[in-house]
PDB file with SEQRES, HELIX, SHEET and CRYST1 records, atoms N, CA, C and O in Angstrom:
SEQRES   1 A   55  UNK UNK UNK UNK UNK UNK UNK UNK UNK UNK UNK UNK UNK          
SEQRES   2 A   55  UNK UNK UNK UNK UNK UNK UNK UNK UNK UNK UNK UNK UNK          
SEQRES   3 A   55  UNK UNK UNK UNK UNK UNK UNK UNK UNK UNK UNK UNK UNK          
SEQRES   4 A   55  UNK UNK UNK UNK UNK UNK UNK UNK UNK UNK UNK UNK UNK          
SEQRES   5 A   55  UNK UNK UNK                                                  
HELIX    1 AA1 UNK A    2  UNK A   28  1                                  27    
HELIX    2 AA2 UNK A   39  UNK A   54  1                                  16    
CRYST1    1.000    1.000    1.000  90.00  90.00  90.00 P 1           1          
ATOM      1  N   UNK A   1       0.835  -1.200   0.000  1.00  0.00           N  
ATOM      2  CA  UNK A   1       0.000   0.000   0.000  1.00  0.00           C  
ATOM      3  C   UNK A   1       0.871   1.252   0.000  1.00  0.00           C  
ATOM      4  O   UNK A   1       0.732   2.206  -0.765  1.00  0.00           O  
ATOM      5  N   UNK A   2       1.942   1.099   1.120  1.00  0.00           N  
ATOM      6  CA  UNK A   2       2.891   2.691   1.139  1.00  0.00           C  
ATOM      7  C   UNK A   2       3.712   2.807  -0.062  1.00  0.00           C  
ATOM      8  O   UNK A   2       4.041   3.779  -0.743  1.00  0.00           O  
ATOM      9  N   UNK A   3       3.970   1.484  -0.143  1.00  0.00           N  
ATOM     10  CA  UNK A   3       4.578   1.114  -1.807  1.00  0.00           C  
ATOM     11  C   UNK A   3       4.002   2.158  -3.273  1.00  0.00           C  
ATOM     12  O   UNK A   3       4.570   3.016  -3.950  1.00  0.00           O  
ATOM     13  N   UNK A   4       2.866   1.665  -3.295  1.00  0.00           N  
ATOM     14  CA  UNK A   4       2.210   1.912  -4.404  1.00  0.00           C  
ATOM     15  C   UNK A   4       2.264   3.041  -3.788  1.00  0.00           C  
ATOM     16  O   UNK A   4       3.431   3.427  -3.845  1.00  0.00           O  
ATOM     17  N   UNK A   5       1.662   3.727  -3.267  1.00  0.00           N  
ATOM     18  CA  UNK A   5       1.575   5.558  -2.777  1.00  0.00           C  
ATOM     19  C   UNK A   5       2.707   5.929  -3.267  1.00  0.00           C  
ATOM     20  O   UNK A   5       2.554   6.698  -4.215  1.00  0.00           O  
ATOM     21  N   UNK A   6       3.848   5.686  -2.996  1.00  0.00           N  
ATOM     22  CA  UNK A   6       5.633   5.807  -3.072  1.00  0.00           C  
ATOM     23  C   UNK A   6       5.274   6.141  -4.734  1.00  0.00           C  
ATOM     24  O   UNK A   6       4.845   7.135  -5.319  1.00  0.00           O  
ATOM     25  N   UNK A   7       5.594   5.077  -5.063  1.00  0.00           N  
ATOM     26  CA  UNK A   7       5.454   4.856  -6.793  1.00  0.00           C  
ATOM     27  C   UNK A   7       4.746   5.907  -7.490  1.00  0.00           C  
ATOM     28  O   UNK A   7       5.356   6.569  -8.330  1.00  0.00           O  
ATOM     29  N   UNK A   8       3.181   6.202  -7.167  1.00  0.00           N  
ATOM     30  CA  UNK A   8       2.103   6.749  -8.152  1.00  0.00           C  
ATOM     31  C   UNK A   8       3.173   8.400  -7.934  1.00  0.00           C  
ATOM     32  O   UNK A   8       3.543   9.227  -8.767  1.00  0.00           O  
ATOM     33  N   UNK A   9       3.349   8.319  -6.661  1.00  0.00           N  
ATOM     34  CA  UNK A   9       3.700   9.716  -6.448  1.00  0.00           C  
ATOM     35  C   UNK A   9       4.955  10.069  -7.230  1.00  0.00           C  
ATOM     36  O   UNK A   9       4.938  11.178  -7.764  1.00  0.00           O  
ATOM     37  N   UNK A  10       6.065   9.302  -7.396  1.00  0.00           N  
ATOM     38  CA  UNK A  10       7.370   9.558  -7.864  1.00  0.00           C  
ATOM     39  C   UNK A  10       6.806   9.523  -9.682  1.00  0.00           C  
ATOM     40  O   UNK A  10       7.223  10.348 -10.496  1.00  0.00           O  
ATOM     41  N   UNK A  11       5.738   8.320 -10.067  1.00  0.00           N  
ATOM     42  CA  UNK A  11       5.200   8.823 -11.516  1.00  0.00           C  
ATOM     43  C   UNK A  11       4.228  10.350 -11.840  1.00  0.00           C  
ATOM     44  O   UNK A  11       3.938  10.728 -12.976  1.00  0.00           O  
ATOM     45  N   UNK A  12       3.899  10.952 -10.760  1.00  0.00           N  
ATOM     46  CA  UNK A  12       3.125  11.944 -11.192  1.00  0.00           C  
ATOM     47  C   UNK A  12       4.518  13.193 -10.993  1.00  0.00           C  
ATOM     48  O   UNK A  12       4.571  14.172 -11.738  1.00  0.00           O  
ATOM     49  N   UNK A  13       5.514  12.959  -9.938  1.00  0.00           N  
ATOM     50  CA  UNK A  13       6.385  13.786 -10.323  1.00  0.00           C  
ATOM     51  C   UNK A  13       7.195  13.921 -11.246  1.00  0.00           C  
ATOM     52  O   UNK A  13       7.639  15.001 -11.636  1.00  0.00           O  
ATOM     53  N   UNK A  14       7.555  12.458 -11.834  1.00  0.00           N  
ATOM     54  CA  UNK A  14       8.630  12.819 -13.499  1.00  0.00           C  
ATOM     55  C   UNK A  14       7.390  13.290 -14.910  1.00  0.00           C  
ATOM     56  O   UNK A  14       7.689  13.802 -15.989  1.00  0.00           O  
ATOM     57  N   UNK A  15       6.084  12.925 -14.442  1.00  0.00           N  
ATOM     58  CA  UNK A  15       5.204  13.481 -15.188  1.00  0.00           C  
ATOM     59  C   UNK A  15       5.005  15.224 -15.489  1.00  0.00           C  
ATOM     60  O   UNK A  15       4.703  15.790 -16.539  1.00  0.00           O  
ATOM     61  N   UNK A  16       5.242  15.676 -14.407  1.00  0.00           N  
ATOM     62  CA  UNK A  16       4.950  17.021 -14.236  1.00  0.00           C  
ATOM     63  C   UNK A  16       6.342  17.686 -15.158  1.00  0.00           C  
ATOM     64  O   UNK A  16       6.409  18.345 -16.195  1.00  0.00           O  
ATOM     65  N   UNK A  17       7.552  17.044 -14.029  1.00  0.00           N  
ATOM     66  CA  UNK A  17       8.649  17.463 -14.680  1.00  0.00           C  
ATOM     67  C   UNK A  17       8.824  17.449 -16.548  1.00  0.00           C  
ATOM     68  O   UNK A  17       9.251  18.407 -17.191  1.00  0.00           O  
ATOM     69  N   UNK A  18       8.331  15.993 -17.201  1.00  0.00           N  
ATOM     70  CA  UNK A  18       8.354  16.183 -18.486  1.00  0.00           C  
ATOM     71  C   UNK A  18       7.419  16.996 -18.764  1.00  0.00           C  
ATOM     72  O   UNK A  18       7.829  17.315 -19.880  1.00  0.00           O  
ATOM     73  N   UNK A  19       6.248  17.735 -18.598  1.00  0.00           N  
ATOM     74  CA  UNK A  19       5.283  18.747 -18.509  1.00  0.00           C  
ATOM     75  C   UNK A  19       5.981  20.162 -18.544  1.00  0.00           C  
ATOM     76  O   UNK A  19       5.634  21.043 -19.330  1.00  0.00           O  
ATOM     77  N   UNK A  20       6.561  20.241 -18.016  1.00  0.00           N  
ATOM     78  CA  UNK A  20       7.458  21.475 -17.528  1.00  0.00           C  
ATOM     79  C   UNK A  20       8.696  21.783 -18.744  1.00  0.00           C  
ATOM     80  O   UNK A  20       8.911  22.843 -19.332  1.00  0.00           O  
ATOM     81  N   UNK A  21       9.457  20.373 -18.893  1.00  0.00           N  
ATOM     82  CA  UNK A  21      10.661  20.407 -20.067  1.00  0.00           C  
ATOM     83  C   UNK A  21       9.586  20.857 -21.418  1.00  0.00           C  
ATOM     84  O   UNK A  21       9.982  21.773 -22.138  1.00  0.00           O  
ATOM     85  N   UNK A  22       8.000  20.084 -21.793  1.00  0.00           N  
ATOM     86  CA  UNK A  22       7.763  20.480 -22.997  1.00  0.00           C  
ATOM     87  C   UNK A  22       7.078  21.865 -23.504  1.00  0.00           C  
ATOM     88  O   UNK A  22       6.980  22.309 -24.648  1.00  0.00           O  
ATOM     89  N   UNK A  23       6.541  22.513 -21.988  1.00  0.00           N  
ATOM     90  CA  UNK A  23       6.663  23.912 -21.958  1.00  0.00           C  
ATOM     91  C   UNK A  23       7.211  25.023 -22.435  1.00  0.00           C  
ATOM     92  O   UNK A  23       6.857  25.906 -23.216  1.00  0.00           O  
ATOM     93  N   UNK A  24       8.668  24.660 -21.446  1.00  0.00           N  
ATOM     94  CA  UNK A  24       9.958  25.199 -21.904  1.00  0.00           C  
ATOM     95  C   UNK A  24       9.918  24.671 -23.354  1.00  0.00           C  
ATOM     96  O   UNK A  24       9.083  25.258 -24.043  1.00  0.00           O  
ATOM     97  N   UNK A  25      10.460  23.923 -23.842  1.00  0.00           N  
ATOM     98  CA  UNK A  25      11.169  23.733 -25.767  1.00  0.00           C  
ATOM     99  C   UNK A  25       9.769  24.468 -26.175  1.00  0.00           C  
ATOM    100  O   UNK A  25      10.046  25.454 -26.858  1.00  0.00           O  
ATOM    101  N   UNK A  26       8.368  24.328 -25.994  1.00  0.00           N  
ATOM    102  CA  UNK A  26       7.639  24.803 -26.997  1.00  0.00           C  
ATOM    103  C   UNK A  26       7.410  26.265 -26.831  1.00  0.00           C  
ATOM    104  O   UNK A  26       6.952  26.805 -27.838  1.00  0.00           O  
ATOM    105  N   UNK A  27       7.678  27.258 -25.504  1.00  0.00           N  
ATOM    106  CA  UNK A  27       8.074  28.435 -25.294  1.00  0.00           C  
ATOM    107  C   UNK A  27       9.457  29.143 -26.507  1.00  0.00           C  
ATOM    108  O   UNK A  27       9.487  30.044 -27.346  1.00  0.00           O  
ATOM    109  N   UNK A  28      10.261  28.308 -26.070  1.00  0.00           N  
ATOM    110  CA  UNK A  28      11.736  28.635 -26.708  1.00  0.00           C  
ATOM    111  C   UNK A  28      11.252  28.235 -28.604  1.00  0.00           C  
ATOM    112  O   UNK A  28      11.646  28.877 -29.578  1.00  0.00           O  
ATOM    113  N   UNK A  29      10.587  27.360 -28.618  1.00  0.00           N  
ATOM    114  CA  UNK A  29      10.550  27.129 -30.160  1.00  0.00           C  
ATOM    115  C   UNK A  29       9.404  28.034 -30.356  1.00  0.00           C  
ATOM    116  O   UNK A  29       8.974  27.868 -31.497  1.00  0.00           O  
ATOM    117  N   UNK A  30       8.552  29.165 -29.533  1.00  0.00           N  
ATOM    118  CA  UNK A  30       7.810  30.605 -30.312  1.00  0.00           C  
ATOM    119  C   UNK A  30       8.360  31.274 -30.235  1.00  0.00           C  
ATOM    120  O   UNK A  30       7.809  32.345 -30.490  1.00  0.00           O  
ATOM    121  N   UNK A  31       9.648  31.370 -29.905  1.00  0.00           N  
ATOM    122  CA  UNK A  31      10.209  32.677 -29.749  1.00  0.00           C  
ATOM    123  C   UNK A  31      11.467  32.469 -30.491  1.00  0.00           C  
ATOM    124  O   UNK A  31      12.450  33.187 -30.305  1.00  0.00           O  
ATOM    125  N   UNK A  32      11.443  31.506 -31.318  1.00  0.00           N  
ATOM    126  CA  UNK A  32      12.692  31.014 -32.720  1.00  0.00           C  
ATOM    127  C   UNK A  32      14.163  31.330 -31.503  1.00  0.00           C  
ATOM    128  O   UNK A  32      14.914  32.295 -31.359  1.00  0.00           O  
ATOM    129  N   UNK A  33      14.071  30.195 -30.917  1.00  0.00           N  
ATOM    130  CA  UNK A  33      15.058  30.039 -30.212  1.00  0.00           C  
ATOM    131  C   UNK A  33      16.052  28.679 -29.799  1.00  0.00           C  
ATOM    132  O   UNK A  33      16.887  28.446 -28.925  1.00  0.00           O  
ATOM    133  N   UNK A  34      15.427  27.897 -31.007  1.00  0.00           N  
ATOM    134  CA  UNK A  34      15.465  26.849 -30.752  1.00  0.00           C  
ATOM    135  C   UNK A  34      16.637  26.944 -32.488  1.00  0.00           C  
ATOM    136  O   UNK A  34      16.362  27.842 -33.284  1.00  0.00           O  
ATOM    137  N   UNK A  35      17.822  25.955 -32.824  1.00  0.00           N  
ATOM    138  CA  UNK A  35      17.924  25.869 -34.016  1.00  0.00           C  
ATOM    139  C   UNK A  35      18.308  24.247 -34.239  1.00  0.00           C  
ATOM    140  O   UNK A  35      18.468  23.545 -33.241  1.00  0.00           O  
ATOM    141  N   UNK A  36      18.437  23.736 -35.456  1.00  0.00           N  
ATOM    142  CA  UNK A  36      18.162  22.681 -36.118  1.00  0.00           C  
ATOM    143  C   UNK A  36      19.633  22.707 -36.951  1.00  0.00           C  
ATOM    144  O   UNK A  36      20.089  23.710 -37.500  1.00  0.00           O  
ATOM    145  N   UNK A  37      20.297  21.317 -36.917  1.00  0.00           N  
ATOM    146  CA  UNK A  37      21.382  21.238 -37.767  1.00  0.00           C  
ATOM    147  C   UNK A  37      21.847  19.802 -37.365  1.00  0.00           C  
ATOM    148  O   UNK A  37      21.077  19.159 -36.652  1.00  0.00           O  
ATOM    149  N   UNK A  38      23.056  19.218 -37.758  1.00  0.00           N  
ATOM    150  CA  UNK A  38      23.663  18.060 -37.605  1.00  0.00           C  
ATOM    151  C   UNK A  38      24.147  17.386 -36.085  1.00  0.00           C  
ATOM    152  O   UNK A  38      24.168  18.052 -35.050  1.00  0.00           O  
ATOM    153  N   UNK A  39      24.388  16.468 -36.138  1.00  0.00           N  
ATOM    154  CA  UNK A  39      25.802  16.676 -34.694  1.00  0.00           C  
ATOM    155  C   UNK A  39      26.978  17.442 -34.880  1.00  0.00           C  
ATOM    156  O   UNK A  39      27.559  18.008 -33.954  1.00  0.00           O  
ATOM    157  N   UNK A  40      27.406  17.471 -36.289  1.00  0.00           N  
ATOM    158  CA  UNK A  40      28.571  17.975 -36.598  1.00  0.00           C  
ATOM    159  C   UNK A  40      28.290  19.200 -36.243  1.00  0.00           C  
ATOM    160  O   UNK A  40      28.967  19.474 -35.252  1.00  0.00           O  
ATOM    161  N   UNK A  41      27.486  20.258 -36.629  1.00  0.00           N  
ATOM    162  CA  UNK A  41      27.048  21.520 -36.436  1.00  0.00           C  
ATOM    163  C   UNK A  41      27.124  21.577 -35.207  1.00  0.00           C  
ATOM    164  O   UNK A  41      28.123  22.219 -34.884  1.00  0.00           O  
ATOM    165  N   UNK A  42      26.314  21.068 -34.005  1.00  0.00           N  
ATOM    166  CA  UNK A  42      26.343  21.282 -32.853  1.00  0.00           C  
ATOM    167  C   UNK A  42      27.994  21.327 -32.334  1.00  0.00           C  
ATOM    168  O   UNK A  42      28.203  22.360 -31.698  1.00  0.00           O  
ATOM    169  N   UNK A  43      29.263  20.404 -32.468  1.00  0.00           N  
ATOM    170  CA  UNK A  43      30.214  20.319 -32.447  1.00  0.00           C  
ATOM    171  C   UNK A  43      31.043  21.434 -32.693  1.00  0.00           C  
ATOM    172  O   UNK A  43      31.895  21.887 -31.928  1.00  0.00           O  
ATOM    173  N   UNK A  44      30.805  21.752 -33.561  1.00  0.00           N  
ATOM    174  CA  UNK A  44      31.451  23.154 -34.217  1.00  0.00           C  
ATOM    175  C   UNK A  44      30.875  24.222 -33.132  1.00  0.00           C  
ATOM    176  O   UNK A  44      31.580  24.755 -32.276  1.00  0.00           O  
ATOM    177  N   UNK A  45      29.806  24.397 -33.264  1.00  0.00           N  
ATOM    178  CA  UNK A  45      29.227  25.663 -31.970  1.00  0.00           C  
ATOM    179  C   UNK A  45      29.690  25.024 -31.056  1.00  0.00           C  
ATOM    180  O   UNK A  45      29.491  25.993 -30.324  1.00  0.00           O  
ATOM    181  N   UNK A  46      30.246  24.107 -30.206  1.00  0.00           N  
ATOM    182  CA  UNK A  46      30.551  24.060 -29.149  1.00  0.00           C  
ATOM    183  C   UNK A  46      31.912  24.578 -28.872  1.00  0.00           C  
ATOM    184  O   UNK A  46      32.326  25.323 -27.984  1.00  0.00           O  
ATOM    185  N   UNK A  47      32.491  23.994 -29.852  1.00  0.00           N  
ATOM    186  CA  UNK A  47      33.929  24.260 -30.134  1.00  0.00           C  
ATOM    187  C   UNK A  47      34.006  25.563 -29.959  1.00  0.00           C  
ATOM    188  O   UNK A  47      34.790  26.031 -29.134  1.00  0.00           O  
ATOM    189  N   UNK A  48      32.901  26.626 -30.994  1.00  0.00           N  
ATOM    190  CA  UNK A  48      33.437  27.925 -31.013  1.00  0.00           C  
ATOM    191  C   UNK A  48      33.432  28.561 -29.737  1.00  0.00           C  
ATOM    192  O   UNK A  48      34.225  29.452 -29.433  1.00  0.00           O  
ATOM    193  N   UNK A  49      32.327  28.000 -28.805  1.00  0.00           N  
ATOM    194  CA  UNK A  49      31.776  28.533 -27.686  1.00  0.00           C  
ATOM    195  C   UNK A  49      33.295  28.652 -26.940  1.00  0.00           C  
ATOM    196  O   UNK A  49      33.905  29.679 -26.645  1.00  0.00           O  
ATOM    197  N   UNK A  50      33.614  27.504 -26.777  1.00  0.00           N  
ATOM    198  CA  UNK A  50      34.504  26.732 -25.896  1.00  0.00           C  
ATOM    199  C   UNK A  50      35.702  27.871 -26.308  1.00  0.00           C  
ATOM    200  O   UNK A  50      36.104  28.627 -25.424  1.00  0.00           O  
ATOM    201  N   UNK A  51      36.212  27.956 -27.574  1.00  0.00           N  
ATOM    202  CA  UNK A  51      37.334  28.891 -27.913  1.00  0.00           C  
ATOM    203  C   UNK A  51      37.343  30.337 -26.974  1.00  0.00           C  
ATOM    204  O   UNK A  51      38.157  30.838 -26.198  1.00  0.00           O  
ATOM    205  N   UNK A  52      35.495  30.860 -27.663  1.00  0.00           N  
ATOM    206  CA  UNK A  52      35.145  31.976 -27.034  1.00  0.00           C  
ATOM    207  C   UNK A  52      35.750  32.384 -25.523  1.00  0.00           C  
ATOM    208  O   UNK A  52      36.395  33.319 -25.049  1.00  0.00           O  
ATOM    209  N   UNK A  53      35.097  30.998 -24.997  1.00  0.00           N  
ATOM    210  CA  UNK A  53      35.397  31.613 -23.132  1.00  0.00           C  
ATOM    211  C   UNK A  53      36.829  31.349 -22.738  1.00  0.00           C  
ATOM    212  O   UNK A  53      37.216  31.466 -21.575  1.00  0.00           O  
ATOM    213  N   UNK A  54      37.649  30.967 -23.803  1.00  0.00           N  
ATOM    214  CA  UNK A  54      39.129  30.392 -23.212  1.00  0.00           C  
ATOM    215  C   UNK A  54      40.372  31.682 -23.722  1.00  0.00           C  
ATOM    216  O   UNK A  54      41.553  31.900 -23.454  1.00  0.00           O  
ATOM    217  N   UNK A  55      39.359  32.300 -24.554  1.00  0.00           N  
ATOM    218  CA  UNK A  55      40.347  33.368 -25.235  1.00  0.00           C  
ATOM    219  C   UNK A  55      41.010  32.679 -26.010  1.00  0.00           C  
ATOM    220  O   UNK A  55      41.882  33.199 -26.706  1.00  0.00           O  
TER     221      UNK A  55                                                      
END                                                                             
C-alpha cells in the first residue's frame, strides 16, 4: 500500500517534470530560439563557444 503511494507519487512527479521540459522547448521554439542542424554543427558551436570563453 505505502509502496504503491511511493510509486504513483514519484510517476506523477517525473510526469509534471516532463510537462514542464515540454513547456519550456515549446516556449523557446515561439520565440525562434530553438535551431536545427547536424551533430557535426552542434560540435562546431561548441567548439566555437569553448574557444570563445578560453580566449
Amino acid at each position: 500500500m505505502l509502496l504503491d503511494i511511493l510509486q504513483n507519487r514519484l510517476r506523477q512527479k517525473q510526469r509534471n517534470e516532463l510537462l514542464k521540459e515540454v513547456a519550456e522547448v515549446r516556449q523557446e521554439s515561439a520565440e525562434a530560439n530553438v535551431k536545427f542542424g547536424s551533430t557535426a554543427d552542434f560540435m562546431a558551436e561548441l567548439d566555437e563557444s569553448e574557444e570563445k570563453a578560453h580566449g
